[in-house]
N, CA and C atoms as a LAMMPS dump frame, in Angstrom:
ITEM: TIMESTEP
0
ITEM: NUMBER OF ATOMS
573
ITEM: BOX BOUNDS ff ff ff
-5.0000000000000000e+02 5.0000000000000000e+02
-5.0000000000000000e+02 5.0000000000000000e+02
-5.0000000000000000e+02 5.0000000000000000e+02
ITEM: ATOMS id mol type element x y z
1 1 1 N 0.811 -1.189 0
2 1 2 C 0 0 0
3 1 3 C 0.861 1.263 0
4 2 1 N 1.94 1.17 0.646
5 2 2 C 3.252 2.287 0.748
6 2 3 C 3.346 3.087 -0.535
7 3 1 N 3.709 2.138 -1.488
8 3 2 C 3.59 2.98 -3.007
9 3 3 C 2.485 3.42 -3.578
10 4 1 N 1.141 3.092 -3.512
11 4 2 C 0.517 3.669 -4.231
12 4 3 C 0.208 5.058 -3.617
13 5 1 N 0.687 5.177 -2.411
14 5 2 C 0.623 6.328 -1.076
15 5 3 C 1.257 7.413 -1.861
16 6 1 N 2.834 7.101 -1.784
17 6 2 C 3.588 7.493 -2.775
18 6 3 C 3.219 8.623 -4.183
19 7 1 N 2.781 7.328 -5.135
20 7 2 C 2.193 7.625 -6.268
21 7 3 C 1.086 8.864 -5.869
22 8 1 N 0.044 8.659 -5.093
23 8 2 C -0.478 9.628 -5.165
24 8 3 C -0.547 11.126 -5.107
25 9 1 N 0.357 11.23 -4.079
26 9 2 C 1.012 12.451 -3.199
27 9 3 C 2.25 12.886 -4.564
28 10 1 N 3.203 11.646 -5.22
29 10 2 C 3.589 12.968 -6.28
30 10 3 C 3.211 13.244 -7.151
31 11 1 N 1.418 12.496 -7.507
32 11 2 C 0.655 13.462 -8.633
33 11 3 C 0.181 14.8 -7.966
34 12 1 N -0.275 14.993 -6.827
35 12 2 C -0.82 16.077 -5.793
36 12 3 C -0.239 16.979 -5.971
37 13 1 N 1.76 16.51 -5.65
38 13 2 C 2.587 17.727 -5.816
39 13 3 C 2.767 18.297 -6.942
40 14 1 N 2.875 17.309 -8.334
41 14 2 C 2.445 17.984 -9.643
42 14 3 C 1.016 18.791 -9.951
43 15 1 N 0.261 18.345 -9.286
44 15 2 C -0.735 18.896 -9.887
45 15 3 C -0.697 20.518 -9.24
46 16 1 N -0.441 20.401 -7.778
47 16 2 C -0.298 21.63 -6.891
48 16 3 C 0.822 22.668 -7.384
49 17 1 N 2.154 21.77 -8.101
50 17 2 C 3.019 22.766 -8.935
51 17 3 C 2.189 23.686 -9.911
52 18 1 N 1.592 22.326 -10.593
53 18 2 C 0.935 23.007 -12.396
54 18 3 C -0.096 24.491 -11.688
55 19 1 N -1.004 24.481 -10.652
56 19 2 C -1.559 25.393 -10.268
57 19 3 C -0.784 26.574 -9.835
58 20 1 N -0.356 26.394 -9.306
59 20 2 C 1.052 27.367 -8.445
60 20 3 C 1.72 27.905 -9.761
61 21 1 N 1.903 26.976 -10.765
62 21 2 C 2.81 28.171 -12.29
63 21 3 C 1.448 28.514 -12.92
64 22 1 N 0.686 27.663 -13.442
65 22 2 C -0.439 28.851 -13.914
66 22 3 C -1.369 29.974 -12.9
67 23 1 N -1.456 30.069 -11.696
68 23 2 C -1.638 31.135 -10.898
69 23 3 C -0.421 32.109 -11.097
70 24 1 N 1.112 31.815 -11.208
71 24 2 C 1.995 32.579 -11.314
72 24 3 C 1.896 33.558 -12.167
73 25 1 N 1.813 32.475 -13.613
74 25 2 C 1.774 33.106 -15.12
75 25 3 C 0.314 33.98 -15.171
76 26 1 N -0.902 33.775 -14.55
77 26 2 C -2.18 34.37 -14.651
78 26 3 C -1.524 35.425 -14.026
79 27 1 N -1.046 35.795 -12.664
80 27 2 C -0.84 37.031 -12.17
81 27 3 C 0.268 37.944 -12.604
82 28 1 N 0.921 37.137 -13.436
83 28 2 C 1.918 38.403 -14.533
84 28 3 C 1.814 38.987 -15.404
85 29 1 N 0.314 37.826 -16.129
86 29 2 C 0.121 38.53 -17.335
87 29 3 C -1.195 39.788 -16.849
88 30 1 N -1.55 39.478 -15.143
89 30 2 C -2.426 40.479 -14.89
90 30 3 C -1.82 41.99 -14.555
91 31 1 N -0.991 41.641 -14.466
92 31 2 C 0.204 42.863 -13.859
93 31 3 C 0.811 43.431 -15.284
94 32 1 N 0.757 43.035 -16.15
95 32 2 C 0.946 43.46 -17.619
96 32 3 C 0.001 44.397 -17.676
97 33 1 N -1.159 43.886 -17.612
98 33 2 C -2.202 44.595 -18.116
99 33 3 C -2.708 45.937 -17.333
100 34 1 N -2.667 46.024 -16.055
101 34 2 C -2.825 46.246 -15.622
102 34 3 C -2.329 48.14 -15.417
103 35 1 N -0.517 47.209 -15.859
104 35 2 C 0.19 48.598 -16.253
105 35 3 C 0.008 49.43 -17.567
106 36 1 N -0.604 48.379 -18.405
107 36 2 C -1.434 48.948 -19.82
108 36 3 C -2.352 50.129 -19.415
109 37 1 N -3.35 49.679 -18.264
110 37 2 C -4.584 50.372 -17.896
111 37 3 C -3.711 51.74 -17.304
112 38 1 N -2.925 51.582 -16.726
113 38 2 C -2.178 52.655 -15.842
114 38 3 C -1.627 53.653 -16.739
115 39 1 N -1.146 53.113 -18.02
116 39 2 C -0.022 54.369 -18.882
117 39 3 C -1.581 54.765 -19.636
118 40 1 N -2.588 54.018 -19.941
119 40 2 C -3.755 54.617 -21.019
120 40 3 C -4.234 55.675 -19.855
121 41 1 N -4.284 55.582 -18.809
122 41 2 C -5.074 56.679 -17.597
123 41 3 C -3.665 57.725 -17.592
124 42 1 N -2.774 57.473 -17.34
125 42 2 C -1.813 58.551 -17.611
126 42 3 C -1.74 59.644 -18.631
127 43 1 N -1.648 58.639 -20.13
128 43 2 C -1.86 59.397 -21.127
129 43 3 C -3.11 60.501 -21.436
130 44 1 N -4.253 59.963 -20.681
131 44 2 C -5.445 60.864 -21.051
132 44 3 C -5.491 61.938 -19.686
133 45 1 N -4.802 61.73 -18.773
134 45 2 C -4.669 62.978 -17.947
135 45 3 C -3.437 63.927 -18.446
136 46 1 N -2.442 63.234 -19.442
137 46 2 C -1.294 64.227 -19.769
138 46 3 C -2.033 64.665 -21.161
139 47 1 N -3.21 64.257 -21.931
140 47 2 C -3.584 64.671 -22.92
141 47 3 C -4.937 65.868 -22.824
142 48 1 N -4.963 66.91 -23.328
143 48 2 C -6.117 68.118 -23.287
144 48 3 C -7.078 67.187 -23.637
145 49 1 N -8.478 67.42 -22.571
146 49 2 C -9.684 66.734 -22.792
147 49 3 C -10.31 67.986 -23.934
148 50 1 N -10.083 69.153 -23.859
149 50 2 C -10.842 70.116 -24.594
150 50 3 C -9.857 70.477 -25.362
151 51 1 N -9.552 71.028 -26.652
152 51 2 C -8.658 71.88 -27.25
153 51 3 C -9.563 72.897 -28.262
154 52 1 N -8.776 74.413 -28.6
155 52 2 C -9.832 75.132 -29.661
156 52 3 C -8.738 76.1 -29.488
157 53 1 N -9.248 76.61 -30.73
158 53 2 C -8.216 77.625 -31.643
159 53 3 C -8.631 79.245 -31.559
160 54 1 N -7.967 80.038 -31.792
161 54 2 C -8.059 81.203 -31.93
162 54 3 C -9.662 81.567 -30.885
163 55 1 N -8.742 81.48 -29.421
164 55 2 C -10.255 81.496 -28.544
165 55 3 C -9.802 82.827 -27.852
166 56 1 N -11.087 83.783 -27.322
167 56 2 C -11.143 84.494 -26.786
168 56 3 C -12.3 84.672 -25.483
169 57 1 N -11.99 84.841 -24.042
170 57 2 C -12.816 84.518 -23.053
171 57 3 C -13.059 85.683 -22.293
172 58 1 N -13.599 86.116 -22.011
173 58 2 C -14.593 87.278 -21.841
174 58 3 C -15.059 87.636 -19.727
175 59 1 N -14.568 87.942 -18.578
176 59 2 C -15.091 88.161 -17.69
177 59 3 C -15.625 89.596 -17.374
178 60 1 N -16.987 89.251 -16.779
179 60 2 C -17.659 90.314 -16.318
180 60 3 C -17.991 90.256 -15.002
181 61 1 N -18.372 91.658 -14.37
182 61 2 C -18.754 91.633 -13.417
183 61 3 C -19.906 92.385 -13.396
184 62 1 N -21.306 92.61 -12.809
185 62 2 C -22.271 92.873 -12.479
186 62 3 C -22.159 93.586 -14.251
187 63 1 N -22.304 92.879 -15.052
188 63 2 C -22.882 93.137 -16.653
189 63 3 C -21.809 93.756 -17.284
190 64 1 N -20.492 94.066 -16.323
191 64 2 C -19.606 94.845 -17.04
192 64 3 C -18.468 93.91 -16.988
193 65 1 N -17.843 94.054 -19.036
194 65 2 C -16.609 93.193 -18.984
195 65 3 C -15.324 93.999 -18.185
196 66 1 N -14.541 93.137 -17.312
197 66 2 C -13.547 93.393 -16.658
198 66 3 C -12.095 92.829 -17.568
199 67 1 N -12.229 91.665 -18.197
200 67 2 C -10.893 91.035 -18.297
201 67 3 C -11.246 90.316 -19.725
202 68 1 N -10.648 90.711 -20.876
203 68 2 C -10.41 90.1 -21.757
204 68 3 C -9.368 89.314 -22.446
205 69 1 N -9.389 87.617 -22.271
206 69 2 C -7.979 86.974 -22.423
207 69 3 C -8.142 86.196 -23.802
208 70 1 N -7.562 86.714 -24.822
209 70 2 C -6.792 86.192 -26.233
210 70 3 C -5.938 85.415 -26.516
211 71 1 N -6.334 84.273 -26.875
212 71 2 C -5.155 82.552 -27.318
213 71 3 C -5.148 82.219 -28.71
214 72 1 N -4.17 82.357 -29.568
215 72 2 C -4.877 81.497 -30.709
216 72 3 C -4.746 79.859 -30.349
217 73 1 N -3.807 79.572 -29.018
218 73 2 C -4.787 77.888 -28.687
219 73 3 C -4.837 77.906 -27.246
220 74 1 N -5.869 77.628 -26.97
221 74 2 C -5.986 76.761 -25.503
222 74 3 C -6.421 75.313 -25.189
223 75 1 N -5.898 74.764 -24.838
224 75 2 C -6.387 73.667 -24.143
225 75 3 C -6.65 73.393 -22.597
226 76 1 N -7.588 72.663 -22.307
227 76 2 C -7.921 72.222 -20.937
228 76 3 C -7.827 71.218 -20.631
229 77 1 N -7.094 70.713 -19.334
230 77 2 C -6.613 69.696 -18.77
231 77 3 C -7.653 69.542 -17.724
232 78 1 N -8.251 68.472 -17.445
233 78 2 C -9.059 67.823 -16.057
234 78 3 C -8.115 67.08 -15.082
235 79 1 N -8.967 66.947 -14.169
236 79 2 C -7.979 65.909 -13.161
237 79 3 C -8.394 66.121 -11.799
238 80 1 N -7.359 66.057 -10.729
239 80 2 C -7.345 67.085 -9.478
240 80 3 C -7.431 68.567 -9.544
241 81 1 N -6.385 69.054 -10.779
242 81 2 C -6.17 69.939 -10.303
243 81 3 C -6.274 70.672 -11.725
244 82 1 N -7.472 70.787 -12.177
245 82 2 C -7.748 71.251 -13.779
246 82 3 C -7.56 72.72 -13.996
247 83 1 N -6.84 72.586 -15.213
248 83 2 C -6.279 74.081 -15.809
249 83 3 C -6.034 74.413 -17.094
250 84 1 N -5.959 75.432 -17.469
251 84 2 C -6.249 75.819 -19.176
252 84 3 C -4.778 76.369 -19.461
253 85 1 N -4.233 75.953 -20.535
254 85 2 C -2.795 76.041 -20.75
255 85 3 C -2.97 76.643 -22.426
256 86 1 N -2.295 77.667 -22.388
257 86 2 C -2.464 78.314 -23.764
258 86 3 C -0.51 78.427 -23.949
259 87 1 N -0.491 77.219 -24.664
260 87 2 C 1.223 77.3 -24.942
261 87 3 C 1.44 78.163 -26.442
262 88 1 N 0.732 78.77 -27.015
263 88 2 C 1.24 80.04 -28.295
264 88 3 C 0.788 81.042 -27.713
265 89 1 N 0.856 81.179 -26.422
266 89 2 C 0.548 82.692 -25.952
267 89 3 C -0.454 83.27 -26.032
268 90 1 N -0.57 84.337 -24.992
269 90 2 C -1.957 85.144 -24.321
270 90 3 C -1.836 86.569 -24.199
271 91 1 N -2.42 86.924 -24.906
272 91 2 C -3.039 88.949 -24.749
273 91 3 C -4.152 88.69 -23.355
274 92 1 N -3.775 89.646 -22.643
275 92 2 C -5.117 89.803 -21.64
276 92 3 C -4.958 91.218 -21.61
277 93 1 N -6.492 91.581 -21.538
278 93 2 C -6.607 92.945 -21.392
279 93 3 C -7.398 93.539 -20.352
280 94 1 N -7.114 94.027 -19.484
281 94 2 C -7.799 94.374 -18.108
282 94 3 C -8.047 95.687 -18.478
283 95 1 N -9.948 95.911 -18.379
284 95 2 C -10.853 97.606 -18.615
285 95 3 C -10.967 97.532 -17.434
286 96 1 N -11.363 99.518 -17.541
287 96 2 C -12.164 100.051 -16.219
288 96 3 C -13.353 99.828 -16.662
289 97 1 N -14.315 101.183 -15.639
290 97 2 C -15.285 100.962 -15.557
291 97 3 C -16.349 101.858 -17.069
292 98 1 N -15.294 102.138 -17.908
293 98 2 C -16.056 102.758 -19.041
294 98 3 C -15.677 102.104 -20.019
295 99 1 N -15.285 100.711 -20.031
296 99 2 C -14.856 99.834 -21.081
297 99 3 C -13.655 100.152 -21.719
298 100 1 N -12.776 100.945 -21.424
299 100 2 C -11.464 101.537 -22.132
300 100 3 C -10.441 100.42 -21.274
301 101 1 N -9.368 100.151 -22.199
302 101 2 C -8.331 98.994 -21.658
303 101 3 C -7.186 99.729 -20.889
304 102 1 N -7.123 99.372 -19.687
305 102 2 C -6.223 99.761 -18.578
306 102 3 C -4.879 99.523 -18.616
307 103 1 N -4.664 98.557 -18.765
308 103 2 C -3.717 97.429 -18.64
309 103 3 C -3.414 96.409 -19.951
310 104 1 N -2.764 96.021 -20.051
311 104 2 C -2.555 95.132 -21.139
312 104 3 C -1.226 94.018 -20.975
313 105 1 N -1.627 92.636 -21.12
314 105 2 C -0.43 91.709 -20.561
315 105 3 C -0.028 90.856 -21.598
316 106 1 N 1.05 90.388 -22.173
317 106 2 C 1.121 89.616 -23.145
318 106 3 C 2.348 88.684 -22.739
319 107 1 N 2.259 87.441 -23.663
320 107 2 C 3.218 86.364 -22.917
321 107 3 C 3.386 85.074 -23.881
322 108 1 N 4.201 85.02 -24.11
323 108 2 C 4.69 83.688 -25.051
324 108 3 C 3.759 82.137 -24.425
325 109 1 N 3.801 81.924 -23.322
326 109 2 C 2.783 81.024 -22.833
327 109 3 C 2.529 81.512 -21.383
328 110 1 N 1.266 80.418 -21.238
329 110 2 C 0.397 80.904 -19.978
330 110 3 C -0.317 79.572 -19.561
331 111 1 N -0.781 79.477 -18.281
332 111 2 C -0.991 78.51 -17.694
333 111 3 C -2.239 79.25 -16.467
334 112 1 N -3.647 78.823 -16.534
335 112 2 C -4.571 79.547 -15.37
336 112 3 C -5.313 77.965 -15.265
337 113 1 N -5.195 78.021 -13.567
338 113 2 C -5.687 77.184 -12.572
339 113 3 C -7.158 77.499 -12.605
340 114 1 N -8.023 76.337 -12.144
341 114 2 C -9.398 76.442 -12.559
342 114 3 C -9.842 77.252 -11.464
343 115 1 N -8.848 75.877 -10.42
344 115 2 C -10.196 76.128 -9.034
345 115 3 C -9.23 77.394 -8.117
346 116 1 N -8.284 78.04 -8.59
347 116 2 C -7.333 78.271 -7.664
348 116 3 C -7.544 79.912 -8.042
349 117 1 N -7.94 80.2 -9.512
350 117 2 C -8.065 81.897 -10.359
351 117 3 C -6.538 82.609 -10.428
352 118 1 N -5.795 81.455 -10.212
353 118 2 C -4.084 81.78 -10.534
354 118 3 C -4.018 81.902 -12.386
355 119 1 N -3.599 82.412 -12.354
356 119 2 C -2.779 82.228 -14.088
357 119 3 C -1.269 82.474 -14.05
358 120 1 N -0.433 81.572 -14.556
359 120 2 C 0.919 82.166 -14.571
360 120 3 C 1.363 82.135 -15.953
361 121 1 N 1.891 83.368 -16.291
362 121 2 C 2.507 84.23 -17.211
363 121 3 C 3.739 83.511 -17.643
364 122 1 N 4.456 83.141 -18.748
365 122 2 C 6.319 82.747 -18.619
366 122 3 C 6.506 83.328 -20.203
367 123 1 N 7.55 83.488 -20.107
368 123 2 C 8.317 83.521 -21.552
369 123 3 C 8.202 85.144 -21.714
370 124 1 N 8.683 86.191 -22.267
371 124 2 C 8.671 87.39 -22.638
372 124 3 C 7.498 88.027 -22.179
373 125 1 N 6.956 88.105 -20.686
374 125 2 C 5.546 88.307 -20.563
375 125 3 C 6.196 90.432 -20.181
376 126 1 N 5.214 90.778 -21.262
377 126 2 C 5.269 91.837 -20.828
378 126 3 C 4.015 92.818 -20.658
379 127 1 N 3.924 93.716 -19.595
380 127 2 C 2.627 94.41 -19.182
381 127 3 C 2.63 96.192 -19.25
382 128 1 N 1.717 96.364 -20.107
383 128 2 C 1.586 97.916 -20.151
384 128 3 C 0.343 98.381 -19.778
385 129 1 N 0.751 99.401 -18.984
386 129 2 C -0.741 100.306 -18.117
387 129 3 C -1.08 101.302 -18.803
388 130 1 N -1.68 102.165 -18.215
389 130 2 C -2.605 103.49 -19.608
390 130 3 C -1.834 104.692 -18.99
391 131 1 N -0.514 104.587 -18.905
392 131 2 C 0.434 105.7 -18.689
393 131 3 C 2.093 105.441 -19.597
394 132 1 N 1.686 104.352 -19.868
395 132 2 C 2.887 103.635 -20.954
396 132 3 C 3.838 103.311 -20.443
397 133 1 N 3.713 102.916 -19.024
398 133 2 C 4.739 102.262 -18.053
399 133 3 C 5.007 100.928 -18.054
400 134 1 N 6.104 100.555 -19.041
401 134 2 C 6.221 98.714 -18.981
402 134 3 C 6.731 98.045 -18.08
403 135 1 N 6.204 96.66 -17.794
404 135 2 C 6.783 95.866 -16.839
405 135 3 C 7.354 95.186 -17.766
406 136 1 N 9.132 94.309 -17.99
407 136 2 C 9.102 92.703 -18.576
408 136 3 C 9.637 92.113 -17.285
409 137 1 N 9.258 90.961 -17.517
410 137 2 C 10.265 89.775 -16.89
411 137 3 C 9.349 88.14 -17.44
412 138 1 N 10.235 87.416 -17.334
413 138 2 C 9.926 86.132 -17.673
414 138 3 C 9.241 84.989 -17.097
415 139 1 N 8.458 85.579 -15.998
416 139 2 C 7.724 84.439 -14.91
417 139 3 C 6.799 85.866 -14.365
418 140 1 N 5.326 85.628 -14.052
419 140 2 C 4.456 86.727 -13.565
420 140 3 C 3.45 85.623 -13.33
421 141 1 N 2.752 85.817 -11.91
422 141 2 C 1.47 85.561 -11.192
423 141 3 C 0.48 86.801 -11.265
424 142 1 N -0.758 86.031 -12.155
425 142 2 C -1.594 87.094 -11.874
426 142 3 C -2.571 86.521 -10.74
427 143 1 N -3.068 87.17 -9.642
428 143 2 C -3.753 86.664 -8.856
429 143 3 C -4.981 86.975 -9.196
430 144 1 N -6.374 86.449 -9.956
431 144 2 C -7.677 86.761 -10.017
432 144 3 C -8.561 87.126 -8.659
433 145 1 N -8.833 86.131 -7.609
434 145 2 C -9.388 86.804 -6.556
435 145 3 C -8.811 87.918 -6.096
436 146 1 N -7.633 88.45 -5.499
437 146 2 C -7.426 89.449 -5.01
438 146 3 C -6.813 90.483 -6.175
439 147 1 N -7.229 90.504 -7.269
440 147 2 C -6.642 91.63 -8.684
441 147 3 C -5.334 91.654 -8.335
442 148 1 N -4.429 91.259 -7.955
443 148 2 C -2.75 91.782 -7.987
444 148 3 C -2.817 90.642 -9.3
445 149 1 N -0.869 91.486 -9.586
446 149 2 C 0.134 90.489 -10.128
447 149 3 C 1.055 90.645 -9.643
448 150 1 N 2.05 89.484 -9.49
449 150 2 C 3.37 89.432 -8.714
450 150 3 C 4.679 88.929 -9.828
451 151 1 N 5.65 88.753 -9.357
452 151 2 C 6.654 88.117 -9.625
453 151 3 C 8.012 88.045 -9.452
454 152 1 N 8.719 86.801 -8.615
455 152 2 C 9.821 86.603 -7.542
456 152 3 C 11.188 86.777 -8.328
457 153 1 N 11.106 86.725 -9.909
458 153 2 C 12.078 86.838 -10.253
459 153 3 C 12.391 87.875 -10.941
460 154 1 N 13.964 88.125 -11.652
461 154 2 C 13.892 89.497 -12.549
462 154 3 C 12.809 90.392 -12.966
463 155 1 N 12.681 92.012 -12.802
464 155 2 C 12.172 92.562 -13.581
465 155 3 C 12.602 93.751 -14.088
466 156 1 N 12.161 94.25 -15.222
467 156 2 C 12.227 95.548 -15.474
468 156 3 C 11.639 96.279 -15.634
469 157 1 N 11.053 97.656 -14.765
470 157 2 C 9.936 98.367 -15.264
471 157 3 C 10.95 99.943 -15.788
472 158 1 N 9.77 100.473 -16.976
473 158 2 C 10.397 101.384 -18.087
474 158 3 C 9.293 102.797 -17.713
475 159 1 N 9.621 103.529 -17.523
476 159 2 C 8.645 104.667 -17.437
477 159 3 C 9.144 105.919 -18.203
478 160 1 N 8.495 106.881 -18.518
479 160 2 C 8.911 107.914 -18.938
480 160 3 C 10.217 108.838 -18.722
481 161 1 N 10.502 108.373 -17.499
482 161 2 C 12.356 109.062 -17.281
483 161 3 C 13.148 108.163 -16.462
484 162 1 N 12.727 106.709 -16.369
485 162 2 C 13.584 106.33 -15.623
486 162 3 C 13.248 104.639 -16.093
487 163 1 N 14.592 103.889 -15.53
488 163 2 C 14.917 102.177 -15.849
489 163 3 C 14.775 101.653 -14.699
490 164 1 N 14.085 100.792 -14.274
491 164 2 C 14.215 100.264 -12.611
492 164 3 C 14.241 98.679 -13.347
493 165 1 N 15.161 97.986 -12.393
494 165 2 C 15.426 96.699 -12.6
495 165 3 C 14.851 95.912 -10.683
496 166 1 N 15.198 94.985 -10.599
497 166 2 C 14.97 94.094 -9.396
498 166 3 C 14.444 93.038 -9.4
499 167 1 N 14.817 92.451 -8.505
500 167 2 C 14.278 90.559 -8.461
501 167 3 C 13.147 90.857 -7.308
502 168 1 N 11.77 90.371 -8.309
503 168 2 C 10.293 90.07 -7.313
504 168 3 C 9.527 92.114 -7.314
505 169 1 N 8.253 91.647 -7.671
506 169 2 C 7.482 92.658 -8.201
507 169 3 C 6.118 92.442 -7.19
508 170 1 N 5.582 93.125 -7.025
509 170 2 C 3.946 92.868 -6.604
510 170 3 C 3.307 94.108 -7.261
511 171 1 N 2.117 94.172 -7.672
512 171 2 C 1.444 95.469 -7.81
513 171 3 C -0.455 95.306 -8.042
514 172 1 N -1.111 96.306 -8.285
515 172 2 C -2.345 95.727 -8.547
516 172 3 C -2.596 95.554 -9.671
517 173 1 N -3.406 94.789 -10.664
518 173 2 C -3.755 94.063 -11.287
519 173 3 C -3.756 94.982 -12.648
520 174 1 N -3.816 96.366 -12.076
521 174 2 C -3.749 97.418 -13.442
522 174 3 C -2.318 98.297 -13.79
523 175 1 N -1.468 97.674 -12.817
524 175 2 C -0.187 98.203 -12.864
525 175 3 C 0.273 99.509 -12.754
526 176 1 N -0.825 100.081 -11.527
527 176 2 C -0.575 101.669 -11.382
528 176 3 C 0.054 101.754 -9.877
529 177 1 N -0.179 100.975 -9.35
530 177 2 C 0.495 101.235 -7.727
531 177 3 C 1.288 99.875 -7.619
532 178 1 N 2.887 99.917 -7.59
533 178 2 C 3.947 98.51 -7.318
534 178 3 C 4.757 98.721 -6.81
535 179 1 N 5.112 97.762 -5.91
536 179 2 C 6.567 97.923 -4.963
537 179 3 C 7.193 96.948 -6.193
538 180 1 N 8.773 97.143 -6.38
539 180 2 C 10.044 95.963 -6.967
540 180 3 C 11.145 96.402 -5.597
541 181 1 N 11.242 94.612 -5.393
542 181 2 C 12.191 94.091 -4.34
543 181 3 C 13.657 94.277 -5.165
544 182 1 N 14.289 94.303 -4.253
545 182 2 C 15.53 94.184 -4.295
546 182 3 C 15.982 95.328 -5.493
547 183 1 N 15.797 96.609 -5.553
548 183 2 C 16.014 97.363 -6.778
549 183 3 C 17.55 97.484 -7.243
550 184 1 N 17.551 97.848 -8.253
551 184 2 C 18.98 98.593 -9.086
552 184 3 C 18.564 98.971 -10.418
553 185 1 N 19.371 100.365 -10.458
554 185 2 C 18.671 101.197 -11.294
555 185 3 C 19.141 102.321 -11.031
556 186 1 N 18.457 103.321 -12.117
557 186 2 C 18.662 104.742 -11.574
558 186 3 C 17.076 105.117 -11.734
559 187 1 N 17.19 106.031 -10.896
560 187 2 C 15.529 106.344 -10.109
561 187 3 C 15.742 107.669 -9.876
562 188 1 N 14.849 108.688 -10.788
563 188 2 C 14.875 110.198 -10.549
564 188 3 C 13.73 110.345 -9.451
565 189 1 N 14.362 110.899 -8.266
566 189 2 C 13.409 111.296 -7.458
567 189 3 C 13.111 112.576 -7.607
568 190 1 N 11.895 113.18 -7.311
569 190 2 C 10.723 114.046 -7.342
570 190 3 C 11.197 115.15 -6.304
571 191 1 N 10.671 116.719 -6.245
572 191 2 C 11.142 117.18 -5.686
573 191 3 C 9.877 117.488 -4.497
């Protein structure tokens, strides 16, 4: 009886192998796939769910437009943290209250947060107010809830008699009242 004991127990262990490699091979080829599912969900969060051409977007407040922003592309990204990315650049034009343009911002590309009313400015972004006072520098935060714009790095503002340079800017949103950190320059003071 010893052997057929035997016999049985090393078909058991074969058979318990053959399960044990096809459970193996089932869970690798699930882990294949799996990472398939993972790069296709990647790709469609690194890909614009919306895209459109030569767009222009329009904010108002109590019936009056405040902020007019010009792309010939934007696209919109979803996700956590959804945002409209206009990589050929953005005209925005900030009016008062008689529809005449205040301000004016332009920028090789731009990037505005949905839920956050951030937009950030990069590449040659430069800003002119209705006194012909330019700001450049290459990185600018415009803040939508509180109307400022900022920015931590280089700038240069140009005014009618004078060059002011400095790293990090703040001012309000129409570019008539700004502190620049860290100045150098020459600066005609007033008598």
């Amino acid at each position: 009886m010893e052997p057929k004991i035997k016999l049985q127990e090393s078909i058991v262990c074969r058979h318990f192998i053959r399960i044990a490699c096809t459970f193996f091979i089932v869970l690798i080829s699930a882990c294949e796939n799996d990472l398939e599912k993972v790069n296709l969900v990647a790709d469609e969060l690194s890909s614009a769910s919306e895209s459109a051409k030569e767009v222009t977007i329009l904010y108002s407040d109590s019936a009056k437009v405040k902020v007019k922003i010009s792309a010939l592309q934007m696209d919109r990204y979803m996700g956590e943290t959804p945002y409209l990315e206009m990589p050929k650049g953005v005209e925005v034009e900030f009016f008062n209250s008689e529809m005449q343009v205040k301000t004016s911002l332009t920028a090789n590309y731009a990037k505005r947060f949905e839920r956050t009313g951030l937009m950030e400015a990069k590449s040659d972004v430069v800003v002119i107010n209705e006194k012909e006072e330019k700001l450049n520098t290459e990185h600018l935060i415009w803040d939508e809830a509180n109307d400022k714009i900022y920015s931590d790095e280089f700038v240069k503002i140009t005014t009618a008699d004078e060059i002011i340079f400095g790293t990090g800017f703040e001012s309000n949103m129409y570019f008539t009242r700004y502190k620049i950190f860290n100045i150098k320059g020459t600066i005609n003071l007033k008598k």
